[in-house]
C-alpha positions as CSV (number, residue, x, y, z in Angstrom):
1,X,107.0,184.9,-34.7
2,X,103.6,186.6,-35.1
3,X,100.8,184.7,-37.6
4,X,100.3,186.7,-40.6
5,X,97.3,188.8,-40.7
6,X,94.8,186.6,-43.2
7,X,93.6,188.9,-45.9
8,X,89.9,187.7,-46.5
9,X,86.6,188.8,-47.9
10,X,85.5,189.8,-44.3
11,X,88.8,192.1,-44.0
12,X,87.3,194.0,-46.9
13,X,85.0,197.3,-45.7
14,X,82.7,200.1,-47.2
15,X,82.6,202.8,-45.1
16,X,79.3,204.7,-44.7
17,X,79.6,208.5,-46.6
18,X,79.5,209.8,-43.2
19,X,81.9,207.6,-41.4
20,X,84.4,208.3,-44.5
21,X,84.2,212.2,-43.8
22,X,85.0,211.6,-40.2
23,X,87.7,209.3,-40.6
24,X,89.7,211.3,-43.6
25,X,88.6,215.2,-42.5
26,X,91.6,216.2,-44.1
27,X,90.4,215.0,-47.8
28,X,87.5,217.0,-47.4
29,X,88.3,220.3,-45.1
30,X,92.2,220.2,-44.9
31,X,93.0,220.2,-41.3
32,X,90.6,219.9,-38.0
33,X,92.6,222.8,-35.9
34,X,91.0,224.8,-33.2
35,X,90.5,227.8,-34.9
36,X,93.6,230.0,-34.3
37,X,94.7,229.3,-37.7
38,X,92.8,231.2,-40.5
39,X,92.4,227.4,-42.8
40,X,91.2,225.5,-39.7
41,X,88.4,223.0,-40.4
42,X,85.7,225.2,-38.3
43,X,86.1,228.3,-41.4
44,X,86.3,225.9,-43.9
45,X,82.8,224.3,-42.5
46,X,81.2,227.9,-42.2
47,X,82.4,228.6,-46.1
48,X,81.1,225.4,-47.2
49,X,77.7,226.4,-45.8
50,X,78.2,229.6,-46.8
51,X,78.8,229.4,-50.3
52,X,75.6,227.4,-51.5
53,X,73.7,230.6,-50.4
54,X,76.5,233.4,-52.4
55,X,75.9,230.9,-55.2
56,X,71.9,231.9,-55.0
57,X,72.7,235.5,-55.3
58,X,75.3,235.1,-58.0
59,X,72.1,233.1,-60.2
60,X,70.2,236.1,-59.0
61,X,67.9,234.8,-55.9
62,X,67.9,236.8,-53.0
63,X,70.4,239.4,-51.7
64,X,70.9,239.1,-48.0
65,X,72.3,236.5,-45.9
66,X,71.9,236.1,-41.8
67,X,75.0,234.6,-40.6
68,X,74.8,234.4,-36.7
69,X,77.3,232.7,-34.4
70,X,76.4,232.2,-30.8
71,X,77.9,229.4,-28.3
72,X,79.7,227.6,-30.9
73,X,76.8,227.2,-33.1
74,X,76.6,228.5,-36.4
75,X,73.3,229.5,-38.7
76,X,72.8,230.6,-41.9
77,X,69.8,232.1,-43.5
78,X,69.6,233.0,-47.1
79,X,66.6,234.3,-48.9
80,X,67.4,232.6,-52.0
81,X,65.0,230.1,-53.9
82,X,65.0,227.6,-51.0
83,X,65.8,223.9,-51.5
84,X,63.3,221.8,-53.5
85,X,61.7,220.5,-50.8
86,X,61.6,216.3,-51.7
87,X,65.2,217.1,-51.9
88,X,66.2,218.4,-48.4
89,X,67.5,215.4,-47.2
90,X,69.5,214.1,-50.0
91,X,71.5,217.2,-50.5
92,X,72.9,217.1,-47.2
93,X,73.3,213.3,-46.5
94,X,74.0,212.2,-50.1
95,X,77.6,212.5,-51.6
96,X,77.5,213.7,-55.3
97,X,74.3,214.8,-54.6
98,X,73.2,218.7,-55.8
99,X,72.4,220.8,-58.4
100,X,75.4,222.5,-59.6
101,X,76.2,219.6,-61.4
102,X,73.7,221.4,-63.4
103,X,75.1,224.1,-65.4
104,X,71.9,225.8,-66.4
105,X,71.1,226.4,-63.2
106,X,74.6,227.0,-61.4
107,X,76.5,228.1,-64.5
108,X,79.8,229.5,-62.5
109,X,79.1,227.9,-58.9
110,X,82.1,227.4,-56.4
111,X,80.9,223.8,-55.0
112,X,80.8,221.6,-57.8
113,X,81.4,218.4,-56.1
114,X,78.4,218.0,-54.2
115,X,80.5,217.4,-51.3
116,X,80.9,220.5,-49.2
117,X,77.6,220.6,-47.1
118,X,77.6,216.7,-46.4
119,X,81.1,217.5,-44.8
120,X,79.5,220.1,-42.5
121,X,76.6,217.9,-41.7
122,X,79.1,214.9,-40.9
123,X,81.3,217.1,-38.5
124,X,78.8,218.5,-36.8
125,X,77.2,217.0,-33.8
126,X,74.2,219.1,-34.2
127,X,72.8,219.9,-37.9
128,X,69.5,221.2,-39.3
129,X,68.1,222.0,-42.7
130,X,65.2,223.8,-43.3
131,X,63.9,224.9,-46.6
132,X,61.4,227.7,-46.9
133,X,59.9,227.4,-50.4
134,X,56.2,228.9,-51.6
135,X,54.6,228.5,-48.5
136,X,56.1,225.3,-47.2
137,X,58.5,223.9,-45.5
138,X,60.6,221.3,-44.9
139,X,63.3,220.3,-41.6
140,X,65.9,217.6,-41.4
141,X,68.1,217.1,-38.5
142,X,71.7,215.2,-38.3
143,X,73.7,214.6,-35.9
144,X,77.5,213.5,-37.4
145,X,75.9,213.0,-40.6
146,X,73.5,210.4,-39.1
147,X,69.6,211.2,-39.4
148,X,67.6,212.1,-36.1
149,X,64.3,213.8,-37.2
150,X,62.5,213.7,-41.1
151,X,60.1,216.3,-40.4
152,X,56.9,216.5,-42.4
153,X,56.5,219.4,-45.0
154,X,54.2,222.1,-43.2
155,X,53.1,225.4,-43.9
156,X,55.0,228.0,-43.4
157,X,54.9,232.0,-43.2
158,X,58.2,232.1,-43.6
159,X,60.1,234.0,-46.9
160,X,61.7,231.5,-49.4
161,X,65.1,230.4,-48.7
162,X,67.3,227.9,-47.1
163,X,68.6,228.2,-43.0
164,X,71.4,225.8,-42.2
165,X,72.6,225.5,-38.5
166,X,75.3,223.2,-36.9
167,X,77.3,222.9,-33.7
168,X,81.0,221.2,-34.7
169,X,82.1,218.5,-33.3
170,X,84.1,218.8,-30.4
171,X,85.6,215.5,-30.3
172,X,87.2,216.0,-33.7
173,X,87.5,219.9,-33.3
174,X,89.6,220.5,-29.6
175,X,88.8,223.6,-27.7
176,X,87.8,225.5,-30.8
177,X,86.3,229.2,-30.9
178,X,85.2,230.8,-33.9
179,X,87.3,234.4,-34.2
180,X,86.0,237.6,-35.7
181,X,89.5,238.4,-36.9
182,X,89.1,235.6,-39.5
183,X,85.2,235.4,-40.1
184,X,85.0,239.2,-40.7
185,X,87.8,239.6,-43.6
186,X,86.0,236.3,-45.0
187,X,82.6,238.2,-45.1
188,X,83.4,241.2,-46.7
189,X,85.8,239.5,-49.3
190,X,81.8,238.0,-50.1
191,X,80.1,241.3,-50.8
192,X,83.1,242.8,-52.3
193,X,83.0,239.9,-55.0
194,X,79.3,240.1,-54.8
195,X,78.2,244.1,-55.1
196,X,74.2,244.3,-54.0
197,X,74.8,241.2,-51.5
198,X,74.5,242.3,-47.9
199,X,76.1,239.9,-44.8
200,X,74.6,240.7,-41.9
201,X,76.9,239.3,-39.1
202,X,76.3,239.2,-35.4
203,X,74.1,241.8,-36.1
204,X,76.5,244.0,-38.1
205,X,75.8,244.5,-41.6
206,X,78.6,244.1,-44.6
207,X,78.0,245.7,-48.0
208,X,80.0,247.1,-50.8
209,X,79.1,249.5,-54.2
210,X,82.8,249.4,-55.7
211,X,83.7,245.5,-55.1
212,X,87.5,245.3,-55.8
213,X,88.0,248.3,-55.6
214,X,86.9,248.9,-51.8
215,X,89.0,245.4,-50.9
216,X,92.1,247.2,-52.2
217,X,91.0,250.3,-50.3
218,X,90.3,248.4,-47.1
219,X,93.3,246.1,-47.5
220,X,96.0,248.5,-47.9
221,X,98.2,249.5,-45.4
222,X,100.0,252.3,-47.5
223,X,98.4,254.8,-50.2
224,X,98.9,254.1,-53.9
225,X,101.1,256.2,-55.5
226,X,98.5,256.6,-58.1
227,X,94.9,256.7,-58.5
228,X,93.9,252.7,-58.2
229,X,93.3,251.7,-61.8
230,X,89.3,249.5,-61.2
231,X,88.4,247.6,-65.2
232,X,85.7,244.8,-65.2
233,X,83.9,243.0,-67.6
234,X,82.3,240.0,-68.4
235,X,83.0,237.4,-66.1
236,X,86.3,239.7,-65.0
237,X,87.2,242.5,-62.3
238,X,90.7,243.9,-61.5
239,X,92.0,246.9,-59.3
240,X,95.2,247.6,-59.0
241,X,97.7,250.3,-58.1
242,X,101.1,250.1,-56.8
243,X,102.2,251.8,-53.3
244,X,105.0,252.9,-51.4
245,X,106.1,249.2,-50.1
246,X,108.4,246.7,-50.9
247,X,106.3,243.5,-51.4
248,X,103.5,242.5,-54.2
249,X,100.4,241.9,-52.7
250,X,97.3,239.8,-54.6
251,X,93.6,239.6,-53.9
252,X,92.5,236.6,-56.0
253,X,89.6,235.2,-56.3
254,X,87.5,232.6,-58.6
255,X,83.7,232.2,-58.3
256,X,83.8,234.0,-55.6
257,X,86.4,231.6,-53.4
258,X,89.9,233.7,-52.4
259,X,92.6,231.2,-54.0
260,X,94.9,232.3,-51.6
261,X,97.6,230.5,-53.4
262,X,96.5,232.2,-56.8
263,X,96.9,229.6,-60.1
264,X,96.8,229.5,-63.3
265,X,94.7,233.0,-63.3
266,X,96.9,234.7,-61.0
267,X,100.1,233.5,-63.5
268,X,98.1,235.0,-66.9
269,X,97.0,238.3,-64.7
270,X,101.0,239.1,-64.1
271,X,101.9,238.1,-67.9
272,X,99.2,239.9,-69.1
273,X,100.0,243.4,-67.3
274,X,104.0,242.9,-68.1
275,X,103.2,242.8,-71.5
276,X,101.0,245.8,-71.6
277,X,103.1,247.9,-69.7
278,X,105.6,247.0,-71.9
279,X,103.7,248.0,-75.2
280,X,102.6,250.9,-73.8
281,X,105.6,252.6,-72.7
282,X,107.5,251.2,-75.6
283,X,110.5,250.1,-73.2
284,X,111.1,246.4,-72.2
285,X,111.2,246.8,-68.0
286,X,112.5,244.2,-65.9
287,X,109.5,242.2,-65.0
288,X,110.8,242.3,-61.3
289,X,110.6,246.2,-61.7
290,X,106.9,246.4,-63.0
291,X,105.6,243.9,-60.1
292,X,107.7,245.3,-57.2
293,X,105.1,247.5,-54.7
294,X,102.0,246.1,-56.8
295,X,98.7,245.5,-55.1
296,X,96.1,244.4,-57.1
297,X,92.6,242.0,-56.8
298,X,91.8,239.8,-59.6
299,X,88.3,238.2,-59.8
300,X,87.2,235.4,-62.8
301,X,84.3,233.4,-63.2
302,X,84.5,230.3,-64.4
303,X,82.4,227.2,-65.7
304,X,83.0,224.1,-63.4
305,X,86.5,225.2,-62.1
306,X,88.6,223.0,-61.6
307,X,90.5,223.7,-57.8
308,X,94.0,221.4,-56.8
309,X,92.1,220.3,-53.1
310,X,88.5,220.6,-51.6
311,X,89.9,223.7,-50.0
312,X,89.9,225.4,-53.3
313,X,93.1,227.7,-52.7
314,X,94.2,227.3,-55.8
315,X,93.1,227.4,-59.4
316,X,94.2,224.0,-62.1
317,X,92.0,225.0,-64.2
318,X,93.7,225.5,-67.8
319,X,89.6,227.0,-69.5
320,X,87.3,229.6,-68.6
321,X,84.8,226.2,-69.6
322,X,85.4,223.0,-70.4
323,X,86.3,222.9,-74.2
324,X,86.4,226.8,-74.0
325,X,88.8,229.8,-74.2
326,X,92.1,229.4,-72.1
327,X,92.3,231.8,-69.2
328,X,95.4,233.2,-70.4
329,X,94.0,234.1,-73.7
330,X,90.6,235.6,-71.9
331,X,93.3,237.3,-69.1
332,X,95.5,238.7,-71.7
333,X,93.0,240.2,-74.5
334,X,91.2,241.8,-71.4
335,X,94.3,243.6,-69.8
336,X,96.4,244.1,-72.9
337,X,92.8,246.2,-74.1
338,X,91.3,247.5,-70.4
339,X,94.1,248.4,-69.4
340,X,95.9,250.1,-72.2
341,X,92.8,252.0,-73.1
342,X,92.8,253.2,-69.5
343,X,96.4,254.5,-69.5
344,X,95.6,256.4,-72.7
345,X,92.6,258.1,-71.3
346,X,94.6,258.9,-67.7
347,X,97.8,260.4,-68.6
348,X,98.2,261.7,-65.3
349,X,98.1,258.2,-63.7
350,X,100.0,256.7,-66.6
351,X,102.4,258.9,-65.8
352,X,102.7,258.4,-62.0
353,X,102.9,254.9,-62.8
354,X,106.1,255.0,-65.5
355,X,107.7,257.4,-62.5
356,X,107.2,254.4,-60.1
357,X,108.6,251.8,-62.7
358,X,111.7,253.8,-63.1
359,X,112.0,254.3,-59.5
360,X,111.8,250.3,-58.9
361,X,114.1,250.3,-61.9
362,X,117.0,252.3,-60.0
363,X,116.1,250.5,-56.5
364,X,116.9,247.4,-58.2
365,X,120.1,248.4,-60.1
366,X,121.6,249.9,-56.7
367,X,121.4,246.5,-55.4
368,X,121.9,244.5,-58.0
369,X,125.6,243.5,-56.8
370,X,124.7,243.3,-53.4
371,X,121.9,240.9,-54.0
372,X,124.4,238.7,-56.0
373,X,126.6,238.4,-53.1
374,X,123.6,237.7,-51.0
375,X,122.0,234.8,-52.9
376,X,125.4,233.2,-53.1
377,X,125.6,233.5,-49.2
378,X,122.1,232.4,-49.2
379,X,123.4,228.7,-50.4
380,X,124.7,228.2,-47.0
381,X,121.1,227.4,-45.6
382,X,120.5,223.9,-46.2
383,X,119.8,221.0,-43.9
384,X,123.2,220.9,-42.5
385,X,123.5,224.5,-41.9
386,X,123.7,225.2,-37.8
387,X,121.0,228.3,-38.8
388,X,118.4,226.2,-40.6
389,X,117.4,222.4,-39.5
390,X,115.2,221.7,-42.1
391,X,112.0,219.2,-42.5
392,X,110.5,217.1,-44.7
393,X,107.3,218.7,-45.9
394,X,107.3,221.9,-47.5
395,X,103.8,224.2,-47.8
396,X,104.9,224.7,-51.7
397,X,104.6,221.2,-52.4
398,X,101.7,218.6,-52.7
399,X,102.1,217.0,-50.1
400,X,98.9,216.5,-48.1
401,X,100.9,217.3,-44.9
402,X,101.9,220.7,-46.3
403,X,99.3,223.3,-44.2
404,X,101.2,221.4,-41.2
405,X,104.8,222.9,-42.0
406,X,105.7,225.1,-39.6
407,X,109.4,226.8,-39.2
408,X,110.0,228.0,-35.7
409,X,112.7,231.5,-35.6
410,X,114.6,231.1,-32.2
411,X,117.0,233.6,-30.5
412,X,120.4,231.8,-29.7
413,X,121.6,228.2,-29.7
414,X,119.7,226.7,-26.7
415,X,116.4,227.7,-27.5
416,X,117.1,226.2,-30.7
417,X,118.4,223.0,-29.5
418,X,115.6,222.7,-27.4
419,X,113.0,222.7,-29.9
420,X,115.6,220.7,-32.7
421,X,115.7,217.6,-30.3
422,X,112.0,218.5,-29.6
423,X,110.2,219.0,-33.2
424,X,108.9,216.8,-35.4
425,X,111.4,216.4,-38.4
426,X,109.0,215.7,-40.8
427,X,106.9,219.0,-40.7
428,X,108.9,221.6,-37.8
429,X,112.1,223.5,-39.2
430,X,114.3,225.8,-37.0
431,X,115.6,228.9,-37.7
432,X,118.5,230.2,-36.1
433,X,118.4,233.8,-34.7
434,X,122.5,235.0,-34.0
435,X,121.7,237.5,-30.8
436,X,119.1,240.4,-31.3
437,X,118.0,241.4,-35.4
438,X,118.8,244.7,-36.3
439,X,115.5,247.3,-36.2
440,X,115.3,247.9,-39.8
441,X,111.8,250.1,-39.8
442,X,112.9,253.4,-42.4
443,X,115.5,251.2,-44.1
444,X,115.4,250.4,-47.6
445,X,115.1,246.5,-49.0
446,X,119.1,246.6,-49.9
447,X,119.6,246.1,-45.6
448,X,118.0,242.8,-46.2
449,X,120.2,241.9,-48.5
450,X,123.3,243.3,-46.5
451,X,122.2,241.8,-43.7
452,X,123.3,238.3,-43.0
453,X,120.7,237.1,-40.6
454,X,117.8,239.2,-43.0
455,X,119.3,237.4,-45.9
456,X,119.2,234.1,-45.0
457,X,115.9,234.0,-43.3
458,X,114.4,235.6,-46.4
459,X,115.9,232.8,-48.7
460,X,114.8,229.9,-45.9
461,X,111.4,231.5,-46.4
462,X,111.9,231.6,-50.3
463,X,110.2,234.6,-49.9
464,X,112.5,237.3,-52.3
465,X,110.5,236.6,-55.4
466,X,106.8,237.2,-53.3
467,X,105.1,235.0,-51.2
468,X,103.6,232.8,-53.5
469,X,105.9,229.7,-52.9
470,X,106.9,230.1,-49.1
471,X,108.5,227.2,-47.8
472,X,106.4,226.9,-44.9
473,X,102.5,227.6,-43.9
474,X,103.5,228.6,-40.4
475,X,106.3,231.1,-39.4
476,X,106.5,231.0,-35.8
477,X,108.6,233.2,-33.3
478,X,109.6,231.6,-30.5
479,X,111.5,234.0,-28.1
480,X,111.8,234.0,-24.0
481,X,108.8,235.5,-22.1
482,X,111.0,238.0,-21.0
483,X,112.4,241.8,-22.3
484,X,114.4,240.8,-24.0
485,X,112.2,238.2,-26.1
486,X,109.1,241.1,-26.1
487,X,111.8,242.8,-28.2
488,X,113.4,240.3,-30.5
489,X,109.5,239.5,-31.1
490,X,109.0,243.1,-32.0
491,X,111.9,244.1,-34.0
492,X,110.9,240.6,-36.1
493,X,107.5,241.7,-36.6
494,X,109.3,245.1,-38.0
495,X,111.0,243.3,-40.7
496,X,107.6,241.4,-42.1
497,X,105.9,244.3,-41.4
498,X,108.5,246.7,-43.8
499,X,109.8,244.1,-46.1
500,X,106.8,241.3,-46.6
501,X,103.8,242.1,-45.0
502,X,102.2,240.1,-47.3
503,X,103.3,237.2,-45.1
504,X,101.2,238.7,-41.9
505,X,98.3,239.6,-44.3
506,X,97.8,236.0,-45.7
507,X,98.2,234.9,-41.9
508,X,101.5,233.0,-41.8
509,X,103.4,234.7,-39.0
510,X,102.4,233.7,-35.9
511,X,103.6,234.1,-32.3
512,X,104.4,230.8,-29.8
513,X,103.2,230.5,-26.6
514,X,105.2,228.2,-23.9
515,X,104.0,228.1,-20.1
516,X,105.2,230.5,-17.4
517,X,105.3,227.6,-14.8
518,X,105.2,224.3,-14.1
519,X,103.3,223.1,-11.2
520,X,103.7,219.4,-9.8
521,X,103.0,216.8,-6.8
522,X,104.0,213.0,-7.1
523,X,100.9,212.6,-9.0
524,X,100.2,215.3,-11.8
525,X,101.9,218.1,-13.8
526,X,100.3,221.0,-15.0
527,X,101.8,223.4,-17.4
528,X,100.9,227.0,-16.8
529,X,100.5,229.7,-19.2
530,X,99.0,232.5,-16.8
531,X,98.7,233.6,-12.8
532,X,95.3,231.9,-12.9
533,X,96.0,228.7,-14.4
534,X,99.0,228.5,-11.9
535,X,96.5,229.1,-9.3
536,X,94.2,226.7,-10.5
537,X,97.1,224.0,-10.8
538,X,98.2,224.9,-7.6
539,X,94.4,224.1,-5.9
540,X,94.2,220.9,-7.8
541,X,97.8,219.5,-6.9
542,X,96.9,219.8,-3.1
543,X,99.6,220.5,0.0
544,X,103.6,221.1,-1.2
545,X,103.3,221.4,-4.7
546,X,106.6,222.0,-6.5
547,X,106.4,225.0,-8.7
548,X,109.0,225.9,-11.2
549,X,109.1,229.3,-13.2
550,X,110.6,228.9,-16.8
551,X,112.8,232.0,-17.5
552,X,113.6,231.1,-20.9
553,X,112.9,228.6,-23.6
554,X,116.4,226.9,-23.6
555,X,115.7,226.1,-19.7
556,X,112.9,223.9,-20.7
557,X,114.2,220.6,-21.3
558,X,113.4,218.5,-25.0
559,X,110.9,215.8,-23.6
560,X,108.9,218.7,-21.7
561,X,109.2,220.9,-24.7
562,X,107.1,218.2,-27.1
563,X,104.3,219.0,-25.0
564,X,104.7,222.9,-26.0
565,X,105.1,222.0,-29.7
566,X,103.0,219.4,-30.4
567,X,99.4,218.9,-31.6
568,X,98.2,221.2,-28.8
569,X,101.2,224.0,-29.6
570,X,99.5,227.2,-28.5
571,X,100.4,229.7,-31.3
572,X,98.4,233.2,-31.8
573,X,98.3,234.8,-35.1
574,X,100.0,238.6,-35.7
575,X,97.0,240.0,-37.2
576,X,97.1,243.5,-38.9
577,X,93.9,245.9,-40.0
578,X,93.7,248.9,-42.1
579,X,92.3,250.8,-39.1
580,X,95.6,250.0,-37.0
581,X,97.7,252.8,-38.8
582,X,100.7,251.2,-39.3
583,X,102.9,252.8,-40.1
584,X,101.9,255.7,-37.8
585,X,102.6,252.5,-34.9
586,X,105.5,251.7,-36.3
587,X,106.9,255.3,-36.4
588,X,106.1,255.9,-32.8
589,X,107.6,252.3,-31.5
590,X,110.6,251.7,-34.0
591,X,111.3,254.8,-35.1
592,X,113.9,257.6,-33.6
593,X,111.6,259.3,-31.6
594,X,113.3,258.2,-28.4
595,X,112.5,260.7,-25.7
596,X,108.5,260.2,-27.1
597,X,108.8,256.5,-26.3
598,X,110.4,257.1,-22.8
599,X,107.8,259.1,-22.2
600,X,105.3,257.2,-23.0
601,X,106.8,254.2,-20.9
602,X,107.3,256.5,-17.7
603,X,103.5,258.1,-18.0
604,X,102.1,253.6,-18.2
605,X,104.8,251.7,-16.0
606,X,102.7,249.6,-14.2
607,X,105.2,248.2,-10.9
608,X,103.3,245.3,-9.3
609,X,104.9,244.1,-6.4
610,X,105.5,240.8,-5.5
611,X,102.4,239.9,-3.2
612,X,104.1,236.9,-1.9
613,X,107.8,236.1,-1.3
614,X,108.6,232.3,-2.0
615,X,109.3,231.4,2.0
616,X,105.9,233.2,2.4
617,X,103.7,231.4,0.0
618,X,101.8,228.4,2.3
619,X,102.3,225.0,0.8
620,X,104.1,225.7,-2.7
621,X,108.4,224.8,-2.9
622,X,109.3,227.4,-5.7
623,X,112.5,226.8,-8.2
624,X,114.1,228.5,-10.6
């Protein structure tokens, strides 16, 4: 029998702040990731250095900000008041250590922990400091949160302001790479919320006049059916319109940080506008009928919010300030006024809004039965359902785990089996797929509903009621790399993309990625997710290699699939942008304009031929 472990005094540790950060990342930046993921640690780092500088200009110091990232390394340069300089080193090696707990000087800040930047400088195996301030200046440098140089202050020619720079660590953050297609929507969401502020990115400059009401303009992927109604005020600004889709979609914001999972703002916006709507029509809609097809951005400001993690996605806070006015009282005697005073002075749009309402109003009614049957059909998907093999940890919980939860859609019973025996129960789910979906771009929402594979997905999702409380942070579809996966993958991206394209545009849906071959010797096994890493595998293995080409996702057996699913899963994001048209794309490629699309295949077939026949390729034993 082993000796019990003696619990002494010298058992008992404190952790350095630094050595804290490193060892619990997730407390302070949610996950590490590699950057695929649009809440990976390497965006939440860049915000974190980001926002002390957007709080400057929001206290009125200095209206551009240099972002620049180069080689993995990231740098910052505001032109804000600069950092007192005795204080350089404290705020970014210090925990609880800053100014905002100050509210004269950073009366609606987003960091109010005095946290964020010491997180950066731990996780970073380079960071510098240097503040620019009358004519001085002063330069610390870290290196994971430990000190390496305590510059002297010197003079400088330099404007005021702070410049922040780190490399993140490596170690901690695998293979990372920064992409545009996250850091630019991040940007702009800054000088909408901020009009005057210009980003300069890479070079590129970001700047907006209209705030909100440009983010809806740039966000949309369908025109509003009326004129989008723009109201601000004192620590408030809304836009909102409604288009021609079936999904709500939200914008919301608080200090400046997108609460991408809303709170308790986000709740008093929606009461708020049912209300008015209400009084102002003089009929009592359906509330489901005023928010169907909404899109709208909401913006507050408040004193020392309160968020429910360090990543700030979400808003506890029950005051606009400690001791103050709740935010549903603030949110509802600003819309129930704005707003009404707005419909009374636009009849036209008020009127193009009550034809939408009683449009959603019939949509609803015609599949008001259908949708009865559906949700009662919908009870079948439960943890012992052969569609749905549920896990443990849900994204709409609390559970620290949660940004982990990832539910994989499969085509057909191997696949799934495969990646059932291979997934970790506690935060993979499976999702069934019964042979090819049906192409539902031009139908209306009742086919989802009609639909039994539509209608079960959708309540595994628990995404009928919006997108608020999806089950799972990650929607993943797995299909063959083969024709027919290309177009189970497509015709799945149809039905997000015409039913809930709020799940793309929040970056939940993603794509997986499983290797084309597997090349081996006695020795080593490489997995192989392109011609030139087989290549490579096949150089490194030496003479007689055995190479295997994986047709489809059920041929892959469990043990070799944990490698494909595990903490090095390759997954890439379906990313959508105003510019992409799509609709247009969607018309072309789903829609009935057959002899265009066989045209257009004919006129770009590319036939490569195979430049080596197994019995003629030196040294490799090819299987199936």
């Amino acid at each position: 029998m082993d000796q019990p472990v003696q619990y002494s005094e010298d058992k008992i540790v404190t952790l350095e702040w630094q050595e804290h950060i490193r060892r619990r990342p997730g407390m302070y930046i949610g996950k590490l990731g590699d950057g695929q993921s649009a809440d990976d640690g390497i965006y939440v780092l860049l915000k974190e250095a980001i926002d002390n500088s957007i709080d400057e200009f929001m206290m009125g110091f200095g209206k551009k900000i240099e972002v620049t990232i180069e080689n993995s390394r990231v740098v910052i340069r505001d032109y804000g008041r600069g950092i007192p300089l005795g204080k350089v080193k404290d705020v970014a090696s210090k925990m609880n250590t800053g100014a905002k707990y100050d509210s004269s000087v950073f009366k609606k800040s987003v960091g109010l922990n005095g946290v964020g930047i010491k997180a950066v400088n731990a996780l970073s195996t380079e960071f510098m400091i240097r503040s620019f301030r009358d004519g001085q200046c002063k330069k610390v440098v870290f290196s994971k949160g430990i000190i390496q140089e305590d510059a002297e202050i010197c003079p400088s020619n330099e404007k005021n302001g702070t410049e922040t720079s780190f490399v993140p660590d490596k170690d901690l953050f695998v293979n990372f790479n920064y992409l545009d297609d996250y850091i630019v929507p991040m940007l702009k969401n800054y000088v909408y919320l901020n009009t005057g502020l210009t980003i300069v990115y890479n070079g590129e400059s970001y700047k907006s006049e209209n705030g909100l009401l440009d983010l809806l303009n740039e966000n949309m992927s369908s025109e509003g059916v009326y004129p989008i109604i723009h109201l601000k005020g004192q620590d408030i600004e809304i836009a909102m319109t409604h288009n021609n889709q079936y999904s709500e979609e939200y914008y919301s914001f608080v200090n400046g940080q997108h609460t991408t999972q809303g709170g308790t703002h986000l709740l008093a916006f929606r009461e708020a506008l049912y209300k008015t709507i209400k009084d102002f029509y003089k009929k009592d809609f359906d509330n489901n009928d005023i928010k169907a097809s909404i899109a709208a951005a909401v913006s507050i400001k408040v004193e020392e919010p309160v968020f429910e993690s360090q990543t700030k996605t979400k808003l506890g806070s029950k005051n606009m300030k400690p001791e103050g006015e709740s935010i549903r009282n603030f949110m509802m005697n600003f819309v129930c006024k704005e707003l009404d005073n707005y419909l009374h002075k636009n009849p036209e749009t008020a009127q193009l809004l009550l034809k939408k309402l009683q449009d959603n109003e019939r949509d609803r009614k015609a599949i008001s039965g259908i949708q009865k049957l559906a949700k009662e059909r919908a009870k079948k998907v439960s943890l012992h359902n052969r569609k749905l093999r549920d896990c443990n940890v849900h994204y709409n919980t609390n559970d620290p785990r949660k940004t982990e939860s990832t539910i994989f859609i499969t085509e057909g019973d191997s696949a799934s089996g495969s990646i059932t025996k291979s997934r970790d129960v506690q935060t993979q789910a499976v999702f069934s797929l019964r042979g090819k979906p049906l192409n539902c771009f031009g139908l209306t929402k009742k086919v989802v509903y009609e639909n039994e594979e539509f209608n079960l997905l959708q309540a595994a999702l628990n995404i009928e009621e919006g997108i608020e409380n999806i089950r799972y942070n990650k929607v993943v579809i797995a299909t063959d790399a083969d024709v027919d996966g290309m177009h189970i993958r497509l015709l799945m991206i149809t039905f997000f993309l015409n039913f809930f394209p709020e799940v793309i545009k929040t970056k939940h849906l993603y794509i997986l990625q499983t290797p084309l071959f597997r090349v081996r010797n006695k020795q080593k096994t490489f997995y192989c997710y392109t011609e030139e890493e087989k290549a490579n595998a096949i150089a490194a293995c030496g003479k007689n290699p055995e190479m295997t080409r994986f047709k489809g996702l059920g041929e892959i057996s469990p043990d070799e699939f944990k490698h494909f699913i595990g903490p090095e899963m390759r997954i890439e994001p379906v990313l959508i942008k105003k510019e992409d048209q799509i609709l247009d794309l969607m018309q072309f490629y789903m829609g009935k304009n057959t002899p265009d699309r066989q045209n257009f295949i004919i006129d770009n077939l590319v036939i490569e031929e195979d430049r080596l026949e197994p019995e003629e390729e030196e040294g490799v034993t090819i299987t199936d």
